[in-house]
C-alpha positions in Angstrom: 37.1 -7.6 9.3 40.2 -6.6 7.1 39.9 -2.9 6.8 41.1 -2.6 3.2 37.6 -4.7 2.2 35.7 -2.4 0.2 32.3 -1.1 1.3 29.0 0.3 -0.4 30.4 3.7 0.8 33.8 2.8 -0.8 31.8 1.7 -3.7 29.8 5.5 -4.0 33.0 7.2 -3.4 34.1 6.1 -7.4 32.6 7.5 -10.0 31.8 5.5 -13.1 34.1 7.6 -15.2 36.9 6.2 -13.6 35.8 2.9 -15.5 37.7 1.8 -19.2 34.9 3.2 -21.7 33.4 5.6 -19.8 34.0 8.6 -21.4 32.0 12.1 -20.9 29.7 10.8 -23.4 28.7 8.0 -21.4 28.7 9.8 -18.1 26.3 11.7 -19.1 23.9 9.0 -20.5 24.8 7.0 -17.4 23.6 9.8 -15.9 20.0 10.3 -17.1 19.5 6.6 -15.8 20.4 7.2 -12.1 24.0 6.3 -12.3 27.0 8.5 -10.7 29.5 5.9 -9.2 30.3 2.2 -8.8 27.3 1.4 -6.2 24.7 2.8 -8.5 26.4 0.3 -10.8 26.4 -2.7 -9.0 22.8 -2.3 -7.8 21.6 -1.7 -10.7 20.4 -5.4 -11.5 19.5 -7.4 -14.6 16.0 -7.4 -15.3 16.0 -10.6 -16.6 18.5 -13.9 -17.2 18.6 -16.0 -20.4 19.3 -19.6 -20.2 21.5 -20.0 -23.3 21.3 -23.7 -22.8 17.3 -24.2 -22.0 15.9 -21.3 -24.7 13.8 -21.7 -27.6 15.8 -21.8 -30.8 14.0 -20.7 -33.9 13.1 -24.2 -35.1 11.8 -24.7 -31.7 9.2 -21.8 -32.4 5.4 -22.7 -31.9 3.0 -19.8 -33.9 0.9 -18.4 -32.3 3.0 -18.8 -28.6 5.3 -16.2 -26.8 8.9 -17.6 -26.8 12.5 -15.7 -26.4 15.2 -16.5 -28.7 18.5 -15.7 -29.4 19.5 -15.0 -32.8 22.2 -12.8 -35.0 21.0 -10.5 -37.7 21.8 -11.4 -41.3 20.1 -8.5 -42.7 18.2 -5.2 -42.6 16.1 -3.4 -44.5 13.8 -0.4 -44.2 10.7 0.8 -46.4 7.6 2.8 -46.4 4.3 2.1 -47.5 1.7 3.2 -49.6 -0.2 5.0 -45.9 3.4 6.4 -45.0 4.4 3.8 -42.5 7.6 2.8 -41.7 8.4 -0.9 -42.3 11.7 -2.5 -41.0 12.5 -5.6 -41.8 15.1 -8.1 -40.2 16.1 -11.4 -41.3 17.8 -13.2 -38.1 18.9 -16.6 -37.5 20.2 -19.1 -35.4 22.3 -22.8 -35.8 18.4 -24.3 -36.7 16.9 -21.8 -39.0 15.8 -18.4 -39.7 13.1 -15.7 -40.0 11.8 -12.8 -40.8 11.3 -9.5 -38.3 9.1 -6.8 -38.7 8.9 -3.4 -37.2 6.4 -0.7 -37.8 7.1 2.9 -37.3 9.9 2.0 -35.6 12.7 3.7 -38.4 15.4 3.3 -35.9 15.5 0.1 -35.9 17.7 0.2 -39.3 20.8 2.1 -37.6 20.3 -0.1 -34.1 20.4 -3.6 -35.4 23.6 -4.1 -37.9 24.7 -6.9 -39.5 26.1 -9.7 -36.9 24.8 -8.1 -33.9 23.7 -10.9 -31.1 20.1 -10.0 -30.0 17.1 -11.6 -28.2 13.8 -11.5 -29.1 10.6 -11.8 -27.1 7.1 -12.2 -28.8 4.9 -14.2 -30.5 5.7 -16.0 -34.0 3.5 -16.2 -36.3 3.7 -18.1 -40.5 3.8 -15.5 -43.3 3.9 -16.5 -46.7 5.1 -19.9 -45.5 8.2 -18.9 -43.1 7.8 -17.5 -39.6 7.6 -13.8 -38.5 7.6 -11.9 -35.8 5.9 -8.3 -35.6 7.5 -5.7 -33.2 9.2 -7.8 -30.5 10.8 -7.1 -27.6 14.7 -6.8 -28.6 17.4 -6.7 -26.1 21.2 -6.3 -27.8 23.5 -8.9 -26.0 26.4 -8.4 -27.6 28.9 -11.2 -27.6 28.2 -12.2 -24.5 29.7 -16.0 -23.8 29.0 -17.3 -20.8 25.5 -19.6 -20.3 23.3 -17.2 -18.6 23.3 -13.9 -20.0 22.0 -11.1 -18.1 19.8 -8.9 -19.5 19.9 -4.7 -18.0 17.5 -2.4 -18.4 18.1 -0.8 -21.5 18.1 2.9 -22.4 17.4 4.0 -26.2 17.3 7.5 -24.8 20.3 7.5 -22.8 21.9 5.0 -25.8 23.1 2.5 -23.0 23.1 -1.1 -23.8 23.0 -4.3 -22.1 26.3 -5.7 -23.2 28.4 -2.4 -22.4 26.2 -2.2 -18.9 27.4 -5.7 -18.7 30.8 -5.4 -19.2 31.2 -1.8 -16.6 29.7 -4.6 -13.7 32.4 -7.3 -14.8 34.9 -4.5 -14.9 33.7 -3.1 -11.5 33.6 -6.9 -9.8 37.1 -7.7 -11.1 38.4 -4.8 -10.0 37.3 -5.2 -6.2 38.2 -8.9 -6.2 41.9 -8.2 -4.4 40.6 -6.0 -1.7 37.4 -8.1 -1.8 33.9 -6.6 -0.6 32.7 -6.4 3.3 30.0 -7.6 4.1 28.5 -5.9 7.5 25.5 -8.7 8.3 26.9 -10.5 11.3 27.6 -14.5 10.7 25.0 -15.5 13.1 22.2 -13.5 11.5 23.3 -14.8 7.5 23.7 -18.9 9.2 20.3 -18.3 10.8 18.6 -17.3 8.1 20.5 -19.4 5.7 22.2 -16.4 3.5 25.5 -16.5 0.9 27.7 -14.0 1.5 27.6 -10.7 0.2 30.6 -10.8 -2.4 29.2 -14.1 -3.3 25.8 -12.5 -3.8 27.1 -9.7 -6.0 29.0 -12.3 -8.2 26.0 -14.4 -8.3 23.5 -11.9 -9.6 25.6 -10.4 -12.1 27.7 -13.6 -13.6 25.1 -16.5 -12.7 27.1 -20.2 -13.0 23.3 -21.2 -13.2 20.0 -19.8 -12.8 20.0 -21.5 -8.8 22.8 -19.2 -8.4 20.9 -16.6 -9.6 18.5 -17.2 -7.4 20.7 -17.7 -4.2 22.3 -14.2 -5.0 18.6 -12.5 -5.3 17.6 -14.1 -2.0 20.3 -12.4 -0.3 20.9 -9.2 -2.2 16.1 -9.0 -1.0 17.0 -9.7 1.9 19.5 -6.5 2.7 17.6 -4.4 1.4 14.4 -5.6 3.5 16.7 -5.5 6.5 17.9 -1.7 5.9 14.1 -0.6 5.8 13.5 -3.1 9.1 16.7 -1.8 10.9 15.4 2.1 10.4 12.6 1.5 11.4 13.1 -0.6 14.5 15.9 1.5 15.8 13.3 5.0 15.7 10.8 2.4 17.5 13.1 1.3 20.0 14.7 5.2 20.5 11.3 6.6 20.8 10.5 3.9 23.5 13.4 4.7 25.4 13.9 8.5 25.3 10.0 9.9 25.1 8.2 10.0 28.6 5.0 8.8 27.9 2.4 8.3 30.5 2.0 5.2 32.8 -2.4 4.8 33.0 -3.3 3.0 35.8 -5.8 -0.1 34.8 -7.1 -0.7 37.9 -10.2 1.5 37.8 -14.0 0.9 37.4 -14.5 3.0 34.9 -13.7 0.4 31.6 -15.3 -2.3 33.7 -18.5 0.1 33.5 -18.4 0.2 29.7 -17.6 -3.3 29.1 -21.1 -3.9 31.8 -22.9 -1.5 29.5 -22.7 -3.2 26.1 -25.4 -5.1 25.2 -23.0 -8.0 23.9 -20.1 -9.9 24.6 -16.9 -8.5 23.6 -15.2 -11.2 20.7 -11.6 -13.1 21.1 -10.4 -11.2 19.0 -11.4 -7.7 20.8 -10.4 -9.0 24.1 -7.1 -9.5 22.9 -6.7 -6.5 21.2 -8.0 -5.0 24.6 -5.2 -6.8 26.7 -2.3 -5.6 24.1 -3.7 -2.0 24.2 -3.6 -2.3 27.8 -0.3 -3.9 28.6 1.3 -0.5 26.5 -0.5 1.9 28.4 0.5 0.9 31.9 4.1 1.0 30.8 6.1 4.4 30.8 6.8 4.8 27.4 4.3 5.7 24.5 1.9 3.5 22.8 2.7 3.8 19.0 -0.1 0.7 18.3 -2.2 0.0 14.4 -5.8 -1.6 15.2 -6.0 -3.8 12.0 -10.3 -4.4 11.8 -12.2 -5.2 9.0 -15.1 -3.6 8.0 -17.5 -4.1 11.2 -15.1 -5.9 14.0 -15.8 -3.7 16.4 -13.1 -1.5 16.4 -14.9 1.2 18.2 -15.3 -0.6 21.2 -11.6 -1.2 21.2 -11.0 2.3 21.0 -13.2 3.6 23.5 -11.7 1.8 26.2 -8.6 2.8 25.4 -9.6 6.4 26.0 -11.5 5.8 28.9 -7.9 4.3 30.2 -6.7 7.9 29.5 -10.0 9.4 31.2 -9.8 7.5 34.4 -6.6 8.6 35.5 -7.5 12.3 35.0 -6.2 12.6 31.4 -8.2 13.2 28.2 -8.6 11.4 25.0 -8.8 12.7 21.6 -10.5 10.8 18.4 -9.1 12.2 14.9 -11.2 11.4 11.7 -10.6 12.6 8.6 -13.9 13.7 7.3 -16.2 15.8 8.9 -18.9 13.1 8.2 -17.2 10.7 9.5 -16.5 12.7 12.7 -19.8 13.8 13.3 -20.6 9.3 13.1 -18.7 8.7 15.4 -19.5 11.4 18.1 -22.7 9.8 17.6 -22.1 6.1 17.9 -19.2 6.8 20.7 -22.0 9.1 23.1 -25.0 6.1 22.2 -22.1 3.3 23.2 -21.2 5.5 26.9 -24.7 6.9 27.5 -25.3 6.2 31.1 -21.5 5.5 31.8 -20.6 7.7 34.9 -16.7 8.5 35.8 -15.8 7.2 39.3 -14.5 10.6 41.2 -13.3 10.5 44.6 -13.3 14.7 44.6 -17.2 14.6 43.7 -19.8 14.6 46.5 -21.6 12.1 45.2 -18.2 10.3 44.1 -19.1 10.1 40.5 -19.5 12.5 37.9 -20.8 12.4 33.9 -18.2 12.0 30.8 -17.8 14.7 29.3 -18.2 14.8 25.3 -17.6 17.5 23.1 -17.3 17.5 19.2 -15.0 20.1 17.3 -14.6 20.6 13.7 -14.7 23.5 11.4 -18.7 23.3 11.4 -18.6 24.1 15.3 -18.5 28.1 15.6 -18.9 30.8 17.8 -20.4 30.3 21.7 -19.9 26.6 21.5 -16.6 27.0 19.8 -15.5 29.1 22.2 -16.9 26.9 25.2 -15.4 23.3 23.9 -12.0 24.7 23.7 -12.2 26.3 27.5 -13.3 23.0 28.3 -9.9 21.6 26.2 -8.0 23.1 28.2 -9.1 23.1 31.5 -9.6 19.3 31.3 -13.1 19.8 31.6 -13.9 18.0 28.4 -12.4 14.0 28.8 -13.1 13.1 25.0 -12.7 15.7 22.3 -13.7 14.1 19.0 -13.2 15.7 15.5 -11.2 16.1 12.2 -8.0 18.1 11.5 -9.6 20.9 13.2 -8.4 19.3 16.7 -4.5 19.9 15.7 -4.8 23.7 15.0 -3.1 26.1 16.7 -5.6 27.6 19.0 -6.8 24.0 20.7 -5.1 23.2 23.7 -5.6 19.9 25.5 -4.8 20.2 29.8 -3.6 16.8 29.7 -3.9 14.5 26.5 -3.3 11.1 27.5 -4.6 8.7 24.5 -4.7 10.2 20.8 -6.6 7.7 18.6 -6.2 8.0 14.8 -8.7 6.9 12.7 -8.6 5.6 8.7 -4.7 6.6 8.9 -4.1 6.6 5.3 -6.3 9.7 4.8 -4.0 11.6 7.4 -0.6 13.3 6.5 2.4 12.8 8.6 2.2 16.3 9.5 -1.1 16.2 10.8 -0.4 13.0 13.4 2.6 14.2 14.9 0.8 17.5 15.1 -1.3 15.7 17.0 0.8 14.1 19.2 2.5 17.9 20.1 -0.7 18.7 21.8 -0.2 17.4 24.9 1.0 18.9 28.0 4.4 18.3 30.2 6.2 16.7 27.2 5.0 13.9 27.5 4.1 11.9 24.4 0.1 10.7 24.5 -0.3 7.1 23.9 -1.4 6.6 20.2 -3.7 4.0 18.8 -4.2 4.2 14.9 -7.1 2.2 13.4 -7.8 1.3 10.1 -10.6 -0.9 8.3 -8.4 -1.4 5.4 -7.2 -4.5 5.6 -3.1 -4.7 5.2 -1.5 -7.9 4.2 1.0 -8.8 7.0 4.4 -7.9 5.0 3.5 -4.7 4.3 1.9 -3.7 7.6 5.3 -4.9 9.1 6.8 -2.7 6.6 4.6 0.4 5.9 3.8 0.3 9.8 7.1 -1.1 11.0 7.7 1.6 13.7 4.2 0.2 15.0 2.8 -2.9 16.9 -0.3 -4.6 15.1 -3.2 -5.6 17.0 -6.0 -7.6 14.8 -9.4 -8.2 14.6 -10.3 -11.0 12.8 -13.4 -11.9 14.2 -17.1 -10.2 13.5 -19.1 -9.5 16.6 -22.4 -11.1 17.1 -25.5 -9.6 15.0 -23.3 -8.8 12.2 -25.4 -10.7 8.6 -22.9 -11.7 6.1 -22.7 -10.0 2.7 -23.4 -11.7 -0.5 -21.8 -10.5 -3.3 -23.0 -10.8 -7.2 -21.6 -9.9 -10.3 -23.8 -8.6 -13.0 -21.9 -8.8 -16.3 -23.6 -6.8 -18.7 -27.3 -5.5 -19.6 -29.1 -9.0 -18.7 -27.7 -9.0 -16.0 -28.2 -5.2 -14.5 -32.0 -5.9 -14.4 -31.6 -8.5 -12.0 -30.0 -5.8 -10.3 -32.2 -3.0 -10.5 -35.7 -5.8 -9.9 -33.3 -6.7 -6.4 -33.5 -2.8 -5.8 -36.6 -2.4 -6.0 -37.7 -5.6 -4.4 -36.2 -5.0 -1.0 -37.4 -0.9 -0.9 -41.0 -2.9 -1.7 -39.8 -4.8 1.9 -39.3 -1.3 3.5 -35.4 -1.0 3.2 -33.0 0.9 1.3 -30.3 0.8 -1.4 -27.1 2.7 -2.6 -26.1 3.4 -6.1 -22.8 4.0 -6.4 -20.9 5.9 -9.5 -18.0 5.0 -11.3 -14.7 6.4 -10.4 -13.9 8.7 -13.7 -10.4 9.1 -14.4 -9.1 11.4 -12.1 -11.6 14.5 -11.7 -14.2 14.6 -9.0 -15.9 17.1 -11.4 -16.8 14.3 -14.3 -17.4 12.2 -11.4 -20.2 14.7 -9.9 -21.3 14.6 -13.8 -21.5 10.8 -14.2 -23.7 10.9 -10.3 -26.0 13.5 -11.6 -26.5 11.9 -15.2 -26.9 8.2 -13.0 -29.6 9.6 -11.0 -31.8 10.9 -13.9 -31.5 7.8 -15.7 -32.6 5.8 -12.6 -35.2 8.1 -12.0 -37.2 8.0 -15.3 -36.3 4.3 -16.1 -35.1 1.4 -14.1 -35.8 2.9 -10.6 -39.1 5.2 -11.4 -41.2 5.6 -8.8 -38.8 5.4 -6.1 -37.2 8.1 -3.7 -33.8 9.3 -5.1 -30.9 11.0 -3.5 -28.0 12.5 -4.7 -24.9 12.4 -2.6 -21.3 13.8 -3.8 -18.1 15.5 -2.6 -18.8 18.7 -4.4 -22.3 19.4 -2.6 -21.3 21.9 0.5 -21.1 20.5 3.9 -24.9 21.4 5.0 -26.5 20.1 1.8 -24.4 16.8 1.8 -25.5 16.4 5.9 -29.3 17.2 4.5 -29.3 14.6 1.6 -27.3 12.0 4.8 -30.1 13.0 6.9 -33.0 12.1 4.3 -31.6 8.8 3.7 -30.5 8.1 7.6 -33.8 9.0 8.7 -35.9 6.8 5.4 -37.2 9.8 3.8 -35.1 8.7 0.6 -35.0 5.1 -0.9 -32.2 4.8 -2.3 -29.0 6.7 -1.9 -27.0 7.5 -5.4 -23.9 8.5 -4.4 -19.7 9.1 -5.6 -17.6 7.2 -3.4 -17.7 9.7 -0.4 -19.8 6.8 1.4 -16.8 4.7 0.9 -15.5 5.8 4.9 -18.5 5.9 7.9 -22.1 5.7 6.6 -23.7 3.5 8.6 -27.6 2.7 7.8 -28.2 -0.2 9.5 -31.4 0.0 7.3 -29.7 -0.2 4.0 -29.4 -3.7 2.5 -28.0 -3.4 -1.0 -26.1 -2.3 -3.0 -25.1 -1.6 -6.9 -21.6 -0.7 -7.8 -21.6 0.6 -11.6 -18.4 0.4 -13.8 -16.7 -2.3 -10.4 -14.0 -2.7 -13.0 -12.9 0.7 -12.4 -12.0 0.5 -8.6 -9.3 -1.5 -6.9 -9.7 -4.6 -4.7 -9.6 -2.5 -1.2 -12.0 0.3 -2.3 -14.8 -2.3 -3.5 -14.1 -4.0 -0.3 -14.4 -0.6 2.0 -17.9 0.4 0.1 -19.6 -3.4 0.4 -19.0 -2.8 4.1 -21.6 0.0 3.9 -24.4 -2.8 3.8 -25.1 -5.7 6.4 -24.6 -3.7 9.1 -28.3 -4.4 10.5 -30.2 -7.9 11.3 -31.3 -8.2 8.1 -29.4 -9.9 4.8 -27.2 -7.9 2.4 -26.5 -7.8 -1.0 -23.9 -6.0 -2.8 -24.1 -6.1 -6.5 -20.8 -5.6 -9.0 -22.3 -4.2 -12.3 -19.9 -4.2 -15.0 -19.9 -4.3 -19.2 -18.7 -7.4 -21.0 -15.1 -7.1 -22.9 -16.1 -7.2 -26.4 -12.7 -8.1 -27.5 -12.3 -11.0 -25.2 -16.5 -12.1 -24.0 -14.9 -14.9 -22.1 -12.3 -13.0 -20.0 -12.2 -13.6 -16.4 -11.9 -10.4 -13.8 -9.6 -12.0 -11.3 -10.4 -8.7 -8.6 -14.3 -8.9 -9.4 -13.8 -13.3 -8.7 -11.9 -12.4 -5.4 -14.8 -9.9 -3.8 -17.3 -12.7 -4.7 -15.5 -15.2 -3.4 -14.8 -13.7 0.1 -16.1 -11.2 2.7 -12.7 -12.0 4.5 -10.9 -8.5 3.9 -7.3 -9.9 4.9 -7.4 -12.4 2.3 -8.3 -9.9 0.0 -5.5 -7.6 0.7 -2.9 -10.6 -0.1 -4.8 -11.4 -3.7 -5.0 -7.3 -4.2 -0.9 -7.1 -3.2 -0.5 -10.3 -6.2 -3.1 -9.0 -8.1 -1.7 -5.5 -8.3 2.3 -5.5 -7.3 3.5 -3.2 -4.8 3.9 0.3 -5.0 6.7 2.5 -3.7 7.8 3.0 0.1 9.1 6.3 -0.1 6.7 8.8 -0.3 6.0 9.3 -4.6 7.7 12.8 -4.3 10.9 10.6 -2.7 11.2 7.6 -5.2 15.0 7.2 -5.5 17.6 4.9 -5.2 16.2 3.4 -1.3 13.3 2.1 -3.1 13.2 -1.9 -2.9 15.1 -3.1 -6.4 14.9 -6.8 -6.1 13.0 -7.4 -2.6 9.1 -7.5 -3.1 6.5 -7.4 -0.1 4.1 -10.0 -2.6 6.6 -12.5 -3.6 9.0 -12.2 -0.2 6.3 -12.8 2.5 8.4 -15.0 4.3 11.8 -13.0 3.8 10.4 -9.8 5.2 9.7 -11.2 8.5 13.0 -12.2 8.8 14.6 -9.4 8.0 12.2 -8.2 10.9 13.4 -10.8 13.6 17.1 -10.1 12.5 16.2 -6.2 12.9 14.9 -7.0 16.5 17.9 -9.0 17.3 20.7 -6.6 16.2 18.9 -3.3 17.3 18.5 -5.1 21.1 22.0 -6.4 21.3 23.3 -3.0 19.7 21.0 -0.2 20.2 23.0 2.3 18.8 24.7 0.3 16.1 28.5 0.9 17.7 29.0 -2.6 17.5 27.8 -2.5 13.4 29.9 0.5 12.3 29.0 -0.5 8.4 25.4 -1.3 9.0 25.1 2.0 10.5 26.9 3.9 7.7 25.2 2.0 5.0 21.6 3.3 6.7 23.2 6.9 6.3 24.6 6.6 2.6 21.5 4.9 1.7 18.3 6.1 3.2 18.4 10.3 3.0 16.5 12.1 5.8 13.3 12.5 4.2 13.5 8.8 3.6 13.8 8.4 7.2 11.1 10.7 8.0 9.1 9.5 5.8 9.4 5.8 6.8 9.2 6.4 10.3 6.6 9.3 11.3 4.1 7.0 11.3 
């Protein structure tokens, strides 16, 4: 490659003042919107494209129906009425007609749009007095822009920037780099296998569109780099980590998992057995296991886990199981002691050459003596599974010999805390790590989010599992049906939960709308029956008491905030009422029906919401999806179109290495191969020696919290 090619580098080294028209003035309003230099300029992208040649023009107008059009401003005018509004009003027109535009309290609108100034406008027209009008619009200035397809930049009143002069900076920028031309790092092979334009081509493309398929060729390409950067960090920290940390080589040959899988009163599923075989194949090899165990709600992940550990246990190491609530850690000392009650550890040093598994459960609620005892036993390797919360990762617990950390519900954990984890064990060697999660992930953005990890699946439910139906009650009719279910089944000897709404943001109005819940239930639609209140404000003892009450059927129905959401598991409970549905997301609705159908008998989960007065017909596109499926991965791909993607970086690290045209919904198929192009460079060129500007544009792109971020995971 010609060494006088510009690169992205080259490109950050300039700063936009160097431009014609970019004065102080502009510098600092260029500024204010994220833009220093000539690569903050060139990737900052139109938000939209207008098709001179295929828009609406005015005569073309249908009331009533959105449309853009392109028009110039005859005249302004500004008044203000009789209740002190502001009223501007524009006549524009076009070679087919004109009409009339109207802003409210908008008085700036008089000094932006002058006579003969090129605008579009996006909204809905409506007839006035026998001509058409459009109220408060979307307006983007153009300028005189020639060309067909004119793009349209995001536009800053504040910062006074405008599309045309944003416009004419890129043009200025392009032009100026077309001698030395721009490099373009991806290797031939990868852009002919995946069928990619260059990346001066691209650049051209985006910017100055021929036609919208150019366009759309340029935005392909200009996803895909960006999807590769992420995929490249995160597959070379995955392949370095591999390589450089000793991890532990378990043997698999013992008795002691064939003893478990003996013990289970059922057959283990496909999908468990596979999941079983991948965990496996990582921990006999000599680096670390950096694993995700994808399981919906009831698949059995527990099993998976547990012989992972007892891997770890039968070659003289321990395991450790991390949950993030004390509730939830407490549930699954319990299920993980029922599940290995009667499993003995083969031990050729023991006279009777086998010896019990030993147990021990540590959080913050475990004091004194026993305290004292279960961290002796911690670090003499006494104790072969510790189970807890964040208490295992303090300073004062020392493991003898961790060998398999499993993580559970991994969203609720900081990065801090897992690598904390991880630091525990002894020899520096790094424990093999399996982190489980019941939230279902659609595929791009576990290969994204999780990139640095493998992905095992369960997508099977074991045997004895009822499936949930799910109901939506839309409005007061409908909510006694609910309420008569209720009671109905608690008449059959089982037992319901009530769950709150999610209020806003505070816990403390939540805890209000609980307690208000539970007395209306009590002396009206639920009278009569056994009540308890459960929320995240109660202390620990009284929220264990009120758990207790319900585990053990002194209570009949359990009203509760969404603290349930994570580990309750009352195989007796058989519906359940979610009030206000509307106000949670696809994944949490998901997470709480999964409380239900967990015994042999059928379940019910019931979405109670109010009708939209203004629109009675509305649909509720999230409320549709959760009755339409129990299948939590498809539910995570309608959530991810439903609701867009959020950030990568960490909220606190939004910046320029966010994704700016790539998107994990609408890119599915580019994202894995921006993965498999990853894997193929990273394996040929493990240090990137071979990809000198690959490797730089990682470092001017991507900062170090980025990095650390992305890839503590």
């Amino acid at each position: 490659m010609p060494a006088e090619q510009i690169t992205l580098r080259g490109l950050a080294e300039i700063p936009v003042a160097r431009l014609k028209g970019v004065g102080p003035k502009k510098e600092a309003s260029l500024a204010k919107v994220g833009i220093a230099n000539l690569f903050d300029l060139v990737t900052t992208y139109p938000r939209r494209w207008v098709d001179r040649s295929n828009e609406a023009r005015i005569a073309d107008l249908v009331p009533g129906e959105e449309a853009l059009v392109l028009v110039t401003v005859r005249s302004v005018t500004k008044r203000v009425t009789r209740n002190r509004r502001t009223m501007v009003n524009v006549n524009v027109g076009d070679g087919s007609g004109r009409m009339d535009v109207v802003f409210f309290n908008q008085p700036w609108r008089e000094r932006q749009l002058k006579d003969g100034l090129q605008i579009a406008l996006f909204g809905k027209a409506d007839t006035y007095r026998g001509g058409l009008q459009m109220s408060n619009p979307v307006v983007d200035l153009i300028g005189d822009r020639t060309g067909r397809i004119v793009p349209i930049y995001p536009q800053s009143e504040k910062a006074q920037i405008n599309t045309w002069e944003m416009a004419g900076w890129i043009e200025e920028t392009l032009r100026r780099c077309a001698d030395r031309g721009i490099a373009d790092p991806i290797p031939d092979d990868v852009l002919r296998s995946n069928k990619m334009i260059d990346r001066p081509t691209a650049l051209a493309g985006i910017h100055l569109p021929e036609d919208m398929q150019q366009k759309e060729l340029a935005r392909r390409r200009l996803a895909f780099d960006e999807l590769l950067r992420v995929q490249l960090l995160l597959v070379l920290r995955k392949r370095a980590m591999e390589r450089d940390q000793r991890g532990i080589a378990h043997s698999m040959s013992g008795k002691l998992v064939d003893r478990f899988y003996e013990a289970l009163p059922y057959e283990l599923t496909g999908a468990q057995s596979r999941a079983i075989a991948e965990i496996e194949a990582d921990l006999a090899a000599p680096h670390s296991m950096h694993r995700l165990l994808q399981g919906d709600v009831g698949a059995g992940k527990t099993v998976v886990a547990i012989a992972a550990m007892l891997a770890a246990v039968e070659g003289g190491h321990q395991a450790a199981l991390m949950a993030p609530t004390e509730v939830l850690a407490e549930q699954h000392a319990t299920s993980v002691r029922a599940m290995l009650d009667g499993v003995i550890v083969p031990d050729p040093d023991n006279l009777f050459g086998d010896r019990p598994l030993r147990i021990e459960l540590l959080t913050n609620k475990v004091t004194g003596a026993q305290r004292k005892e279960v961290l002796a036993g911690l670090a003499d390797g006494s104790v072969d599974i510790a189970i807890g919360t964040h208490a295992l990762i303090q300073d004062k617990v020392d493991f003898e010999s961790l060998g398999v950390v499993v993580v559970d519900e991994q969203h609720r954990f900081g990065v801090e805390q897992r690598s904390a984890l991880r630091d525990k064990t002894a020899g520096g060697r790094m424990p093999d790590t399996l982190v489980m999660t019941a939230t279902p992930i659609p595929r791009t953005a576990a290969m994204t989010v999780y990139g640095d990890l493998d992905v095992s699946v369960l997508d099977e439910l074991p045997p004895g599992r009822t499936p949930i139906v799910t109901m939506w009650a839309n409005g007061p009719l409908m909510e006694t049906g609910v309420w008569n279910d209720i009671k109905s089944e608690v008449a059959a000897g089982r037992q319901a939960y009530v769950v709150c709404p999610l209020v806003g943001e505070s816990e403390k109005l939540e805890v209000a709308s609980a307690e208000e819940t539970i007395q209306r239930l009590a002396f009206d639609e639920l009278q009569g029956l056994r009540l308890e209140l459960l929320h995240g404000q109660l202390p620990p003892d009284e929220k264990h008491a009120a758990m207790e009450r319900f585990r053990s059927g002194e209570a009949d129905v359990l009203v509760a905030t969404t603290v349930i959401e994570v580990g309750v598991d009352v195989p007796n409970a058989t519906v359940m009422a979610i009030l206000d549905a509307d106000r949670f997301g696809i994944a949490q609705l998901h997470q709480l029906r999964g409380r239900v159908g967990r015994g042999e008998h059928a379940s019910t989960c019931w979405l109670v919401t109010q009708p939209n007065d203004e629109e009675p017909e509305a649909g509720n596109p999230r409320i549709e999806a959760l009755v339409a499926t129990t299948d939590g991965f498809e539910l995570a791909e309608v959530d991810l179109d439903l609701r867009g993607e959020g950030t990568l970086m960490s909220t606190a690290q939004k910046g320029r290495s966010d994704l700016k045209l790539a998107s994990l919904r609408r890119d599915r198929k580019l994202v894995e191969q921006a993965r498999a192009s990853a894997f193929a460079i990273v394996d040929s060129d493990p240090d990137l020696t071979r990809h000198p500007l690959i490797a730089d544009e990682l470092d001017l792109i991507f900062s170090d919290r980025d990095e650390e971020f992305l890839s503590r995971g």
